[in-house]
N, C-alpha and C positions, 0 to 999 in steps of 0.2 A: 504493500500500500504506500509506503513512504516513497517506495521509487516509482511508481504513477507519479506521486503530490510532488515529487521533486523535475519528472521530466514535464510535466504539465505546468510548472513554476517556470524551467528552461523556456520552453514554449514560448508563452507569457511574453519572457524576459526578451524573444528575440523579435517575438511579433512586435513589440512595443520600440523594442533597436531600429527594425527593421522600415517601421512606420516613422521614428525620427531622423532614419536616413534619409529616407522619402523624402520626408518634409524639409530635409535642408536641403536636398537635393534640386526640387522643383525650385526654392526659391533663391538660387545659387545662381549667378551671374554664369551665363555659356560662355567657357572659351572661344572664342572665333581666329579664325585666322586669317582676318582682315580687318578694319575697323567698324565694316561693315559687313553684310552675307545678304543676299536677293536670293529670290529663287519665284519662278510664274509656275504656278499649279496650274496645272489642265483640269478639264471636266474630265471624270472618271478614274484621275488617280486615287489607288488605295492609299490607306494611314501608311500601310507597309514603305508602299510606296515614296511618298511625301518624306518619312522620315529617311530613311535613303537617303534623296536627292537632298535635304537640308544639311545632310553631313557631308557630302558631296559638293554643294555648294561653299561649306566651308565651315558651319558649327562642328565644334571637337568635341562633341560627344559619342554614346555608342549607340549606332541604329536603333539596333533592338531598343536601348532604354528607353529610346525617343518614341517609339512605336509602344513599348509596355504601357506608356504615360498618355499616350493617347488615347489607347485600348481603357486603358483602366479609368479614364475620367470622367467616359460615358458619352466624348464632346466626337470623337472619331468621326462618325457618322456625317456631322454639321460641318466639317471642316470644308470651306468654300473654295471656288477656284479661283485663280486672282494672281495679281505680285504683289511679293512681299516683300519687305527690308527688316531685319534687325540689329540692332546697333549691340556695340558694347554696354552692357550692362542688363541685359535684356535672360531674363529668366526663362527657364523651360514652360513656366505656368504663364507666363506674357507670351511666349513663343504661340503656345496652342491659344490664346483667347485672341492674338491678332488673326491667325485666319478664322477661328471661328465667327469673331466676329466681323468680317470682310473688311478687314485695316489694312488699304491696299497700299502701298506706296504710287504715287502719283509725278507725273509731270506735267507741264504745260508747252503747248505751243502758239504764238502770237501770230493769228492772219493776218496781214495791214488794209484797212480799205484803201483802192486804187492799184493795189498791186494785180499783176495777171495770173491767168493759171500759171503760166512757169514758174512764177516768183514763189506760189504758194504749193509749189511741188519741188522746188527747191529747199523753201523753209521746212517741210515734212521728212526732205530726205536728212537735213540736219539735225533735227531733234532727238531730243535723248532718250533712248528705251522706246523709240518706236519701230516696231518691225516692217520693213521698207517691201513689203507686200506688191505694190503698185511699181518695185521697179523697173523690170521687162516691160511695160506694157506702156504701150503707144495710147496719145487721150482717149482714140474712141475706145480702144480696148477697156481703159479703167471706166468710163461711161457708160461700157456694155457690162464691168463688173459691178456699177452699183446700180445696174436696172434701167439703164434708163440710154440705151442705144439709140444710136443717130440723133444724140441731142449733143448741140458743140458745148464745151467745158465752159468756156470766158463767160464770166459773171456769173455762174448757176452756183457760186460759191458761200455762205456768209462772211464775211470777216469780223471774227472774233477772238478771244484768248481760248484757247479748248485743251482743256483739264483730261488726261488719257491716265489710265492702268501702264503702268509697264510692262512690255511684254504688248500690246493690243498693236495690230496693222497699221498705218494710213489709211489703209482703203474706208478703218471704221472712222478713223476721223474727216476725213471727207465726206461718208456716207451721213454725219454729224451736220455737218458745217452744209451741205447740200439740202437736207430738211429745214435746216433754221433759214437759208434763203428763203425756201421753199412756201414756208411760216409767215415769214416779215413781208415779202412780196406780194401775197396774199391777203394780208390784213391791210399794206397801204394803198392797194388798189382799191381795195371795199371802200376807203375813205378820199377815193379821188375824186376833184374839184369835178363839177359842171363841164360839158363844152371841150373838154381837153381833147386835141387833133391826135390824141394815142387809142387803137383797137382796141389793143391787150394789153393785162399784166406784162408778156415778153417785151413789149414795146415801150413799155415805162422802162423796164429792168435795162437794155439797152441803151434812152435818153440818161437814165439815173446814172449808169459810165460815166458817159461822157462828161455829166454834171462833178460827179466828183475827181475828174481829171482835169477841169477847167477852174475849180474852187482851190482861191487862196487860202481866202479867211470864210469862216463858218457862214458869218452874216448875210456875206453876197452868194450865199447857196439859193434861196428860192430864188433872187432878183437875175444870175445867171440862167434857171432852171426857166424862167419865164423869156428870155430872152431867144432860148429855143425855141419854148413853144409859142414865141409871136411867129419864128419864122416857119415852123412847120405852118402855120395854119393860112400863109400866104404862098405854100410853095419858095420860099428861100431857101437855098442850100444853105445847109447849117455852119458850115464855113469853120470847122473847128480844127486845128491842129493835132491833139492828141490823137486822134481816128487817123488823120492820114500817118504819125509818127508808128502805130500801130502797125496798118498795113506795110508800112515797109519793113517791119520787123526787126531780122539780121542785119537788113543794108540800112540801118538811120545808124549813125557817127556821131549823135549828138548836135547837130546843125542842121536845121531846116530851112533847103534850099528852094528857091523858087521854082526850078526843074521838079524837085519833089513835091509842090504843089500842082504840077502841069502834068504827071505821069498819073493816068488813067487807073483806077482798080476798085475794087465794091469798099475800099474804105474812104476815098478818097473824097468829102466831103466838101470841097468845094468844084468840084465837076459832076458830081452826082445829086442829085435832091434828094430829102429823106431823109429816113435811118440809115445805117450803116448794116451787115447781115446780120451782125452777131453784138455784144457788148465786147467794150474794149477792155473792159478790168474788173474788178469785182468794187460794186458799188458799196455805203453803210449804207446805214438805216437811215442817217440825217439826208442822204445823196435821195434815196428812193422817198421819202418825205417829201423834199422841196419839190421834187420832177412830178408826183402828182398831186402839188398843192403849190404850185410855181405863186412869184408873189407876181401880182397885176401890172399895169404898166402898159405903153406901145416903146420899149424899150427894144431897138432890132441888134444893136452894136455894144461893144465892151472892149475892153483894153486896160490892162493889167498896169498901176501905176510903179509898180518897182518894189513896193511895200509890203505886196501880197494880198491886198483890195485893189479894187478894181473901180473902171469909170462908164458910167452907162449913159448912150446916147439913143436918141428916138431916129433920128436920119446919119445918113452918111456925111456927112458936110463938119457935123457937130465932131459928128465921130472921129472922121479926120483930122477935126483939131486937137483932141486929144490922142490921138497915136503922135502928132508932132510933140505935143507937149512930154509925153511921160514916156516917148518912145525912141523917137527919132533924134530929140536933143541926149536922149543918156548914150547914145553909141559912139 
């Protein structure tokens, strides 16, 4: 009897050892072997699994324990897919509640209103922890991968700051940024002015380019944005620079010559009347605001005084005094 009561004391004594090793153990800073360890869980990995690849990725501890401590907490199950980061200092019991509870490590990347698709498939290929998914593929290709074939890229974009998972494609941050156009274009068309010589949504989204390729300062946005739309509504070619700087793409140098205003092409807005086929850049929200709520006026001309505001004339005559004044004498 005494040696039951004695190995049943053993017992006792090691379940009780055993559960304070535990207990220091979970709440015991992980060695790592970097200052930092990531690791993107897929859908469908096991605990087994996961604990693995965190040791792998660089936590110095032993799978298995990592995998006992999941098994055993009841949490295994809920652990989400995602990326993660943990730093020095970071406990096995913090280790498992950050994926459970989907503490993802995050980056961002900044759209800029006015920049082109290239610019914003440039910016995509630079950013950190984004998996460059979209690289092989040519625009229509990535326009046929997010649905929406035989639509051309320029403008169909939002430009915003857009907050990714680590570990997550471009193609989803695009397929992001492509909805929140999708979104704001839609809501500012609902609220457009009377009388406006625009079809369609697309044909705001296009004027609204231009608008924010031509805006110095914020304030002269509708007063440019109306200066369009007097001349669409008399048939005036829109006469605007950035379209034809557009269409010549590769071959503009920075200097816009007056040969490059006389070479013929669907951008080239002052030989062609109209729109332009496509937008020239990806417009904001203030750009697609002003263009269908343009501010009033018989404002046909403008000319840029050197300060980033601009000078608005009703006839050419006027007009032309002010390209002398803010234009002609600064060369």
């Amino acid at each position: 009897m005494k040696f039951l009561r004695r190995l049943l004391l053993l017992l006792v004594v090691l379940a009780v050892a055993a559960g304070a090793a535990a207990a220091w153990w979970l709440n015991r800073p992980l060695a790592l072997a970097t200052p930092s360890v990531e690791l993107s869980i897929e859908a469908g990995n096991t605990p087994r699994e996961i604990a693995r690849d965190w040791v792998a990725a660089g936590v110095q501890a032993p799978a298995w324990l990592l995998y006992e401590w999941f098994r055993w907490s009841g949490d295994a199950r809920r652990i989400r897919a995602g990326s993660y980061q943990v730093g020095t200092g970071a406990t096995p019991r913090q280790l498992l509640a950050k994926m459970v509870q989907g503490d993802e490590a995050y980056e961002r990347v900044r759209l800029i209103e006015g920049w082109t698709f290239r610019q914003f498939r440039a910016a995509l290929a630079q950013a950190p922890h984004l998996k460059a998914a979209s690289a092989g593929m040519s625009d229509a290709q990535l326009m046929a991968a997010l649905g929406h074939p035989g639509v051309a890229p320029e403008g169909r974009f939002f430009p915003d700051t857009y907050i990714y998972s680590r570990g997550v494609s471009d193609v989803t941050v695009l397929r992001r940024a492509f909805s929140a156009m999708q979104q704001r274009l839609g809501a500012v068309w609902a609220e457009r002015a009377a009388g406006l010589p625009l079809k369609t949504a697309d044909e705001a989204l296009v004027l609204a380019s231009i608008v924010e390729k031509e805006t110095g300062r914020g304030e002269d946005r509708a007063r440019i944005a109306g200066v369009f739309v007097n001349r669409l509504r008399i048939g005036m070619p829109l006469q605007t620079d950035p379209s034809v700087i557009y269409g010549l793409g590769d071959n503009f140098d920075g200097n816009l010559r007056k040969r490059d205003l006389q070479a013929d092409h669907p951008f080239n807005t002052y030989l062609r009347a109209g729109l332009p086929p496509t937008p020239i850049a990806m417009p904001g929200l203030a750009a697609l605001r002003a263009t269908v709520q343009p501010e009033g006026g018989k404002a046909l001309y403008f000319v840029a005084r050197g300060d980033g505001s601009s000078v608005f004339s009703d006839d050419l005559a006027a007009h032309n005094r002010a390209v002398n004044e803010y234009q002609r004498k600064s060369r």
